[in-house]
Each structure stands twice: as C-alpha cells, then as structure tokens.
PAVO-978943 format. One record per residue (C-alpha): x, y, z. Coordinates in steps of 0.02 Angstrom, whole numbers. Example, Ala and Ser with C-alpha at 12.3 -4.5 7.8 and 13.67 -1.06 7.14 Angstrom:
+--------+--------+--------+
:     xx :     yy :     zz :
+--------+--------+--------+
:    615 :   -225 :    390 :
:    684 :    -53 :    357 :
+--------+--------+--------+
end
This chain:
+--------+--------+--------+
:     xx :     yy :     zz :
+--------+--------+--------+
:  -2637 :  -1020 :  -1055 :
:  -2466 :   -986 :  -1105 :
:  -2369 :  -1124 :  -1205 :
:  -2233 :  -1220 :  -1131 :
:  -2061 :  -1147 :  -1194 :
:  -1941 :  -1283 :  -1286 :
:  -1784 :  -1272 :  -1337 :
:  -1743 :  -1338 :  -1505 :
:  -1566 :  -1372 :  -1602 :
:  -1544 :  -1351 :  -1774 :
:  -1513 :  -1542 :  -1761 :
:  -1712 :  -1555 :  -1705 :
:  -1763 :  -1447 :  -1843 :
:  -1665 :  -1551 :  -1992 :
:  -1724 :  -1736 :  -1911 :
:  -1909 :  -1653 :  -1924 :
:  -1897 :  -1604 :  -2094 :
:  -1832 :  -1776 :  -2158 :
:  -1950 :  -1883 :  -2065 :
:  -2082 :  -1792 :  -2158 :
:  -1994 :  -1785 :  -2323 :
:  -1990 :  -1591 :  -2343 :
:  -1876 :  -1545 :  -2472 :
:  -1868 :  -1353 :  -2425 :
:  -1964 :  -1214 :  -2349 :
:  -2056 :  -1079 :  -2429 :
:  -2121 :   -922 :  -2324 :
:  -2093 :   -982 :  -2156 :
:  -2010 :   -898 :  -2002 :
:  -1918 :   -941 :  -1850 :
:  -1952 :   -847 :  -1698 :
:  -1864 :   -839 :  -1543 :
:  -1699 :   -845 :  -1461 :
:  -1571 :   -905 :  -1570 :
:  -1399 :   -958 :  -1483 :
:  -1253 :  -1054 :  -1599 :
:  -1106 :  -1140 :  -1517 :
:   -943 :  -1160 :  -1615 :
:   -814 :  -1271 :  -1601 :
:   -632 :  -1217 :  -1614 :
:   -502 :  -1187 :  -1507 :
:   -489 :  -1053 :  -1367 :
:   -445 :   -879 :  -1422 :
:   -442 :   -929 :  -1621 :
:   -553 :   -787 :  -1704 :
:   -697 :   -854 :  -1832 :
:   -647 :   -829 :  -2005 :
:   -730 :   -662 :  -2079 :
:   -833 :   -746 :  -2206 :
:   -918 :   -868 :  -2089 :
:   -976 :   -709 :  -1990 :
:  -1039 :   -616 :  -2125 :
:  -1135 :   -775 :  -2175 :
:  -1194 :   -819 :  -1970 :
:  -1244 :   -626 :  -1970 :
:  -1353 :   -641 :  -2127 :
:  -1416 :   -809 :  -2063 :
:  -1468 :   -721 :  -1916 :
:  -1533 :   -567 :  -2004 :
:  -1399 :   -441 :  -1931 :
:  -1364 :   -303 :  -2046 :
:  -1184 :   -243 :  -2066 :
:  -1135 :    -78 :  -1995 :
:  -1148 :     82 :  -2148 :
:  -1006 :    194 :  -2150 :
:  -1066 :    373 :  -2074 :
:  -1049 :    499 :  -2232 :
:   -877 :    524 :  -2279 :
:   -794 :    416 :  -2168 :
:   -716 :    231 :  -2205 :
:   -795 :     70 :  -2140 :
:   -683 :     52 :  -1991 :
:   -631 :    211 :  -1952 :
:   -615 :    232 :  -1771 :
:   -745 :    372 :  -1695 :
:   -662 :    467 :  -1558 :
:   -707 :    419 :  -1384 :
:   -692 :    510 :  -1224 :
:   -650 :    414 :  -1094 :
:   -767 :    458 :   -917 :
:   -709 :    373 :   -747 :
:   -838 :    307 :   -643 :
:   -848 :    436 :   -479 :
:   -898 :    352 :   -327 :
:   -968 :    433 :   -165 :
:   -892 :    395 :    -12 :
:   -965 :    430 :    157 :
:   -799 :    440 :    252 :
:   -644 :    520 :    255 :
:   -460 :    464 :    327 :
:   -413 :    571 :    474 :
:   -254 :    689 :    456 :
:   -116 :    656 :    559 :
:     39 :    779 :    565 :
:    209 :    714 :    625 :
:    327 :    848 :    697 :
:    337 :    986 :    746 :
:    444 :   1141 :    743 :
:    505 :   1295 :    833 :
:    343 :   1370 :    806 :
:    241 :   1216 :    859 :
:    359 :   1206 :   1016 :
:    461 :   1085 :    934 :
:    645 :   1082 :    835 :
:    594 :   1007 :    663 :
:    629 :   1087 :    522 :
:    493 :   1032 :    444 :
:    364 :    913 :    464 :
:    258 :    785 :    375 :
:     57 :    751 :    367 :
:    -18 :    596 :    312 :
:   -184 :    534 :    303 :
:   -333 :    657 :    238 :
:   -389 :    526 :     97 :
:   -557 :    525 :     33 :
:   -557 :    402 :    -92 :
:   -450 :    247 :   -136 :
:   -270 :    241 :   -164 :
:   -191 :    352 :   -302 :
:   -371 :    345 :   -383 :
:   -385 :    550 :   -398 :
:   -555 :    520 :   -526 :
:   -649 :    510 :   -347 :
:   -570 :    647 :   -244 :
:   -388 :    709 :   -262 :
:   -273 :    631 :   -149 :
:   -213 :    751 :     -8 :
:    -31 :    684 :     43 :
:     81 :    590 :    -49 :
:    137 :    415 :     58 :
:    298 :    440 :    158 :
:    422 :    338 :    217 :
:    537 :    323 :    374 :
:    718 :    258 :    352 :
:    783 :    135 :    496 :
:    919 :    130 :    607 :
:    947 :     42 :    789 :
:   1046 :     86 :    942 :
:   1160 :    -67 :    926 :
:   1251 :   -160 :    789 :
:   1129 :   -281 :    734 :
:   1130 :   -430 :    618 :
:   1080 :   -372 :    421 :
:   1066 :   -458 :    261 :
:   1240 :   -409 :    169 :
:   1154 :   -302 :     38 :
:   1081 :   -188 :    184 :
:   1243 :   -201 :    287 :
:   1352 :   -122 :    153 :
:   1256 :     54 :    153 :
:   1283 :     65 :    357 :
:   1432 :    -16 :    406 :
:   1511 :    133 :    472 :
:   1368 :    193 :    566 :
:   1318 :     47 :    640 :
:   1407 :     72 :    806 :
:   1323 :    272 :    813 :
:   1119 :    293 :    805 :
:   1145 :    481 :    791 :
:   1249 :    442 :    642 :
:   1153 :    306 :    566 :
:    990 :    441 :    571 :
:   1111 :    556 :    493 :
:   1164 :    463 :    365 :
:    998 :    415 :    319 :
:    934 :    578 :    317 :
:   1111 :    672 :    196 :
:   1133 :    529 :     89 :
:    977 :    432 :     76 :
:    853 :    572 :     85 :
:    749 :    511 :    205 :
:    586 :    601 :    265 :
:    584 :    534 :    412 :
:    681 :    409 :    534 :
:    660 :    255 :    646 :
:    740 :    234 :    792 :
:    719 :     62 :    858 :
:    761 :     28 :   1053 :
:    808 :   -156 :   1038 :
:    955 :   -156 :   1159 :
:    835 :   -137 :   1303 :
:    759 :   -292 :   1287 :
:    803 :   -383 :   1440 :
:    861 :   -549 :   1317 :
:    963 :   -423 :   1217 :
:   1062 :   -301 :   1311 :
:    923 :   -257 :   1434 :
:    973 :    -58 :   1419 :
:    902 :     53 :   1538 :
:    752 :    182 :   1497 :
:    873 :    315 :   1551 :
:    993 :    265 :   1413 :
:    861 :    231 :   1283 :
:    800 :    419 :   1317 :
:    979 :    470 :   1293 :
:    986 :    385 :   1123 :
:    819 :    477 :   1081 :
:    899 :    633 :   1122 :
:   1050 :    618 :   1028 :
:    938 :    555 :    854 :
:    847 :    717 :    869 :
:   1010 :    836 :    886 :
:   1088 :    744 :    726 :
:    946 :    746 :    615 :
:    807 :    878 :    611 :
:    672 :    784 :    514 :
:    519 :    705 :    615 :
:    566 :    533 :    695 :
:    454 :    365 :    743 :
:    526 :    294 :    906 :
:    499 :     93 :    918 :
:    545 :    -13 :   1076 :
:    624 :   -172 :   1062 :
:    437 :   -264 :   1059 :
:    459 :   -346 :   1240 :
:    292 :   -318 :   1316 :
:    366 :   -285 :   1493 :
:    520 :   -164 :   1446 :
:    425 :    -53 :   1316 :
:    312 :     27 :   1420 :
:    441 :     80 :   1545 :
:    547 :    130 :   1372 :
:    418 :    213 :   1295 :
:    361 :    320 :   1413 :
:    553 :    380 :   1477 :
:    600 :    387 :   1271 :
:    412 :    509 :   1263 :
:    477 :    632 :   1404 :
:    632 :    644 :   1332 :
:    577 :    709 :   1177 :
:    435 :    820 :   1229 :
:    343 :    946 :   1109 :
:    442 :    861 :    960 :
:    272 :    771 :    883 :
:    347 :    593 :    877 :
:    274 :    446 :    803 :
:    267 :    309 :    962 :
:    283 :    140 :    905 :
:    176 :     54 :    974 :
:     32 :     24 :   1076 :
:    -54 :   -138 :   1080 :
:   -168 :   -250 :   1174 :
:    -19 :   -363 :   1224 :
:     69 :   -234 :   1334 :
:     16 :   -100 :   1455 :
:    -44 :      1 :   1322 :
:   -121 :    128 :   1438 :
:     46 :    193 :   1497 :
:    111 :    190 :   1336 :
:    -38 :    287 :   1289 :
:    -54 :    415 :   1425 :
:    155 :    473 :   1388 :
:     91 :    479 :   1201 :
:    -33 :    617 :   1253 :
:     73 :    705 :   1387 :
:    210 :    744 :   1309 :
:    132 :    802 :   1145 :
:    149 :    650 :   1027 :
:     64 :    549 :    917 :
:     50 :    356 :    944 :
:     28 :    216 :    830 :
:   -136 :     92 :    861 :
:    -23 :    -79 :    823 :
:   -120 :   -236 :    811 :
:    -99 :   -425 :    709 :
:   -202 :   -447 :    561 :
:   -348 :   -434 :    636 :
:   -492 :   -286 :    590 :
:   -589 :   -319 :    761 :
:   -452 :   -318 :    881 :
:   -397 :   -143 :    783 :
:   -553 :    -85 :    812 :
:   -566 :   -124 :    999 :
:   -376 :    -55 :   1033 :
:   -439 :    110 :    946 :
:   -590 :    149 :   1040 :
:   -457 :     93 :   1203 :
:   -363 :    268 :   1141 :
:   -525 :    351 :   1124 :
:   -558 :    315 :   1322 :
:   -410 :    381 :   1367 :
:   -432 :    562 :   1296 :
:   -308 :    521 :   1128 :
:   -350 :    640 :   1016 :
:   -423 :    558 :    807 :
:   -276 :    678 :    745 :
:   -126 :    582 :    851 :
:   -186 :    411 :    816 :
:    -88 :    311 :    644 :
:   -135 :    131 :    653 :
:    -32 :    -12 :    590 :
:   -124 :   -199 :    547 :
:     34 :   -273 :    530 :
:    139 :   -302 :    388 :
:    150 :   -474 :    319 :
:    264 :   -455 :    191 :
:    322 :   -542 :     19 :
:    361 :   -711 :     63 :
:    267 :   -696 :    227 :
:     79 :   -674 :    179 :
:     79 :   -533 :     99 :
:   -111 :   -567 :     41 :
:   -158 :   -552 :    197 :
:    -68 :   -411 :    248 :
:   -152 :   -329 :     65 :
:   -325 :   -376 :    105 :
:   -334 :   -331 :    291 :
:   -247 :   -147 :    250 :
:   -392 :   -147 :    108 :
:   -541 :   -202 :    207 :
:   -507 :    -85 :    331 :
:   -495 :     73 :    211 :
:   -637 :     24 :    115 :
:   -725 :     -1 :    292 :
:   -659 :    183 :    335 :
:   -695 :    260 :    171 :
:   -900 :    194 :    179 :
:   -913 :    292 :    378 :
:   -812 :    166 :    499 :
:   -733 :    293 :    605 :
:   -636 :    151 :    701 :
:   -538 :    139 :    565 :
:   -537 :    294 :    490 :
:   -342 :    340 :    510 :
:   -178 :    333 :    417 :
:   -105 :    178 :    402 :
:     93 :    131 :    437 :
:    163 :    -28 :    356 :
:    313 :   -119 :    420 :
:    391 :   -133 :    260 :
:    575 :   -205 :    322 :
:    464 :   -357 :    379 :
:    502 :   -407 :    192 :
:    688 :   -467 :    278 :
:    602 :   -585 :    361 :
:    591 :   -691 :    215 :
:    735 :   -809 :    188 :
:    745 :   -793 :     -5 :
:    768 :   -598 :     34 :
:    941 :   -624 :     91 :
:    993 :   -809 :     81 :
:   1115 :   -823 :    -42 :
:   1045 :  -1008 :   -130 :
:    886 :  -1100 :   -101 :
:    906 :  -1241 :     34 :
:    812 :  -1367 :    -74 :
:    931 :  -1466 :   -178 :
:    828 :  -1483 :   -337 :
:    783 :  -1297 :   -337 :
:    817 :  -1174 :   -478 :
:    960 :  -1037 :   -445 :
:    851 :   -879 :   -343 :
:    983 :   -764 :   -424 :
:   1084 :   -638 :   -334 :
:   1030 :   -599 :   -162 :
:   1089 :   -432 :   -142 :
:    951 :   -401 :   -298 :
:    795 :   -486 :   -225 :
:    818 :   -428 :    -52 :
:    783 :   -236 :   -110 :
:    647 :   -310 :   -244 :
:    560 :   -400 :    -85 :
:    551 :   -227 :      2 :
:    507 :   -146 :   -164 :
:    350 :   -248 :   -194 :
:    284 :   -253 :    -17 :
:    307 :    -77 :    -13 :
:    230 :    -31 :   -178 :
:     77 :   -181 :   -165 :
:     20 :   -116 :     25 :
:     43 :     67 :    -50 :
:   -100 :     23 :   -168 :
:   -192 :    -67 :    -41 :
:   -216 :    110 :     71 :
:    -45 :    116 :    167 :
:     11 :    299 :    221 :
:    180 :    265 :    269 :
:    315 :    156 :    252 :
:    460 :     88 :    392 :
:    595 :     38 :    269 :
:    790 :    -23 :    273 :
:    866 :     -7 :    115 :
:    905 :    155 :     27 :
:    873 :    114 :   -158 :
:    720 :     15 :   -106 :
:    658 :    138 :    -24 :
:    719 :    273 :   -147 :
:    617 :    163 :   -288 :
:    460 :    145 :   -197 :
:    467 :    328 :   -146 :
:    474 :    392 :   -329 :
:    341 :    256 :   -404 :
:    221 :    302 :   -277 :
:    226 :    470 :   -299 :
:    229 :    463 :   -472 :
:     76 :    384 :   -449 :
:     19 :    529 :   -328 :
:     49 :    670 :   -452 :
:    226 :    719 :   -385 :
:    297 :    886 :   -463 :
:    459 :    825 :   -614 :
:    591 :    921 :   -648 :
:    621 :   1102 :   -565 :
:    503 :   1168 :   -412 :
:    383 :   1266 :   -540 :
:    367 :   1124 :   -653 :
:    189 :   1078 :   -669 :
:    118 :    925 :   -582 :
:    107 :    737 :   -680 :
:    -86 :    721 :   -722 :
:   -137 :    548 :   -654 :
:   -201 :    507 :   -830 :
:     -9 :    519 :   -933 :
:     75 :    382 :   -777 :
:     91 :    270 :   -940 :
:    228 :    406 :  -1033 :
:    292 :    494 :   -872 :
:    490 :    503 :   -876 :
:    517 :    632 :   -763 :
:    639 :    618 :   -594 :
:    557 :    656 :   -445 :
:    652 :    779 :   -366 :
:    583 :    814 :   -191 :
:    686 :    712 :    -51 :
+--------+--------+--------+
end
C-alpha cells in the first residue's frame, strides 16, 4: 500500500529536530521534491552567492566550460520558426482589367492567395502585398481640416479628385463614393451617378472600387446603373449586404464582369450566410472580397481586430465561407472625434495635441493593426497616412528597396531595414 504523500517545510524539519534534542545529522538523506520560496521584491535578481550556495544545497552542479572556451561564452544558436500546416487557402481575387482582358486599365491589382497568417512568410510565402484604394466623392463633402488641405481644389471635380490621387499620391487604386444620390443628400439620379463613374475611369487608368451612398433603397438602383456603365472594367462593387436588395446588386456584379464585395457588421455568421447568398446566385469564389466592417481606433477597433482574425484563422483551418480577401474601411478611423477635434470637450482633460497629427496617426494604426489581423486591402483618405501604412506593410511583405533589380528585404532583417519603398 503506497504511503500517503506529505508535504513538509524546512520549518517542520527544524521544530522536529529540537523537540528531540538532535544536535546535527550524520549520513542521512532527503528525498523528494524540494521547492524554496524567496522573499524579495518583484524583478530583483538573487545575489550570485546565495545561488551558488541554494544550488549546492540542492546538489546542482555548476555548468564546466566546454574545452577551450570561457565559462559564459555564448554557443551559437540557430534560430528555427515553428511551421504550421494549414488546411486552407485565401481565394485570389484580381481587380481590373485591361485592353486585353476587355477592359482599359493599365494595369491591375490581385489580392488574396494567402496561405498562412499575415506577413508570417516561415509558414508559406505571402503571395500579394496588401493594397490600398485612395478616396474621393462626387460632391464637396465635410473633412477634418488636415484631410481638406490635400483636396481643396478638387473637391468640386471627382474625375480630378481620382486624378490627383492617383499623380500625386500614388494611389493603386481609387474610391469613388456615390453619396449625392442619397435621397437625404442630393438624391442624384443613377443616370448621373453612371456619368460620374464614367468620367473617374477616363481620368485615371488604375482599377477603381465604386461605393453608393449606403441608403438601402437608392444603392441598388445606383449600383446596378454605376455596373453597366463601366462594363468589362473589373470593378470592385461596394457593397452587397443583407440590409438591401443584395440580389440586384449582385446579379449587375456578375453581368457586367465585376467583382463585388460581401459587406456585413461584425458579425462571422451573418458573413457567412451573405456569402453562400452569392454562391446561389452563380458569383463566381474569384469575384467575391468580403469586408466585416471596420471599427476603427477610437471606435472598437478590438473588435474590428478580432472578427477580421477569427475569420482568417477560420479560413486558413478549411472554412471556405470565409475563405476570401478581406477589405477594411480604414477612413472609418474619422469617425472618431479625437481624430479631428481640435481639444478634448472634457474640461479637466490633458491637451490631445495637434489634430492635424492624430487624425493621420488614427488612420495609420487602424490601418497597420487590421493589416496584421488578415486585411487585404485598405479604403483610405489621407495621403501620408496612407503613404505610411503602404510602405510599413510592405516592408513587412518583403517589398523590393532601392532600384527595380534590387533584391527583395528578407522577412528576418525588418529590425535594420532602411530602405524606401519605391513601387507606387
């Protein structure tokens, strides 16, 4: 029958011994488990000699030297990144299309394709670098100051503010955003809002995403007039979701030759169920991006993190509901009053600092913390925000530095990389 275990402290041991008047111990052992607990304040290393003497206590023998090396020499190591083995892969999605695809682009731009997590090329070598779509709007709108300044002579032209976004800013792609048909707006008419979409695509020949206004009873009717006028170009239509007809929306999506984002509201299930919607209707996986929502800084932008997470680590293990590239609303980080607001509103706050500053670092950090979390692309406003997250993320990706035949940045020297990016 085995003994009952009992645990003893050196306090036990010591009130034995004097009750019984032993003076010391000659030949005897202690077996077993020995555990010590020190005193001392948090992160305040033991003095060496008390070690030496706990480790000969304890019967520990001190590390030899290997021959003709120093005590405390440091052995090279070779560092060996865990691989892991995913069961599913990211569809790839290609937006535009030129003359030889039937379209006018001069190029175009493919997202998606990921077989392993974010920037993390130990698994599987990341296939595209994340892109990102510069705004612009077919009315003057209201913009935080530091945005304002970069557009303020464009504002009254989309075809120019797509321009300008494109010569001076870079940009891979644009947005044009339809808000002036919303009936509590301007209520424009389809026919104009195709017109607009006509006149974005003869100033700028990169691939466009074209956006409604968000009313659930205009868009559809916008949508699907803004689709036909830009036949065989591969546009990105933004959006479909389960609060609007998003069969018609749909259906002009796939006529006309486009590809259509899957838009729902922080909420994996609903994303699923709008996706397997497209399915029914003959969309084809390669013409489906889907986009969770962005909850930006100052908005929830944990949530926004973990949902875009969960559903690529959901993807990644064989979910092919949710198995596509993902857009982020990035210039949702505007939404947040101490974006743009020049002083907090709360008396006994501390000074925020200079708004036109942390409106650009709000976009930055959404950007760059939903880029990490899986997000493809990015919808952005400002240029240098957008130029910033553009050159940290591929940085991140491997991006070539310095001329065209300058070799790529290995994922393991991020840490010393100084180079410029130099693709636009």
């Amino acid at each position: 029958m085995r003994k009952e275990e009992k645990k003893l402290t050196l306090a036990d041991i010591a009130r034995f011994l004097e009750k019984y008047d032993v003076l010391e111990l000659e030949d005897v052992t202690i077996k077993g488990d020995v555990e010590l607990e020190l005193g001392g304040s948090p992160g305040v290393a033991l003095p060496p000699a008390l070690i030496q003497a706990l480790q000969s206590l304890m019967g520990v023998q001190r590390p030899q030297a290997p021959e003709g090396k120093e005590l405390g020499e440091l052995l090279p190591a070779r560092f060996e990144a865990a691989r892991a083995e995913w069961a599913g892969k990211i569809e790839e999605v290609t937006i535009g299309a030129t003359r030889a695809e039937g379209g006018t682009r001069e190029r175009t731009v493919t997202i998606g394709g990921e077989r392993s997590l974010p920037f993390y090329n130990f698994d599987f070598e990341m296939p595209h670098k994340p892109v990102i779509s510069l705004d612009c709007f077919d009315m003057p709108i209201s913009l935080a100051k530091a945005v304002r300044e970069h557009y303020e002579d464009v504002m009254e032209d989309p075809g120019e503010w797509a321009k300008k976004n494109v010569r001076e800013f870079g940009a891979e792609m644009v947005t044009i955003h339809l808000i002036s048909t919303d009936p509590t707006i301007k209520n424009t008419s389809a026919r104009d809002a195709a017109k607009t979409v006509e006149d974005v695509l003869q100033a700028v020949k990169v691939p466009i995403v074209i956006g409604g206004s968000g009313n659930p009873d205009k868009d559809p009717e916008v949508l699907e007039a803004a689709a036909e006028a830009a036949a065989g170009e591969r546009c990105l239509i933004a959006s479909a979701n389960l609060n609007m007809d998003y069969e018609r929306i749909a259906k002009a999506a796939l006529k006309h030759g486009h590809v259509i984002i899957s838009w729902t509201q922080l909420d994996i299930n609903a994303q699923k169920t709008l996706n397997r919607y497209l399915f029914k209707l003959g969309v084809p996986r390669e013409d489906i991006v889907i986009d969770p929502t962005t909850a930006a800084l100052g908005y929830g932008l944990d949530y926004a993190f973990t949902n875009i997470e969960r559903m690529r680590l959901a993807a990644l293990k064989g979910d092919k509901d949710l198995a596509f590239p993902i857009s982020c609303g990035i210039t949702n980080a505007w939404g947040a009053r101490e974006a743009w607001m020049k002083n907090s509103p709360i008396k006994e706050d501390s000074d925020w600092g200079p708004a036109r500053y942390r409106g650009p670092l709000y976009e930055i950090v959404t950007g760059l913390t939903l880029g990490l979390a899986g997000g493809d692309m990015f919808m952005m406003m400002h240029p240098q925000a957008a130029r910033t997250v553009k050159r940290v993320t591929q940085m991140l990706f491997g991006a070539e530095r310095g001329d065209d035949k300058a070799q790529k940045v290995e994922i393991a020297d991020w840490v010393t990389w100084a180079g410029e990016v130099v693709k636009k």
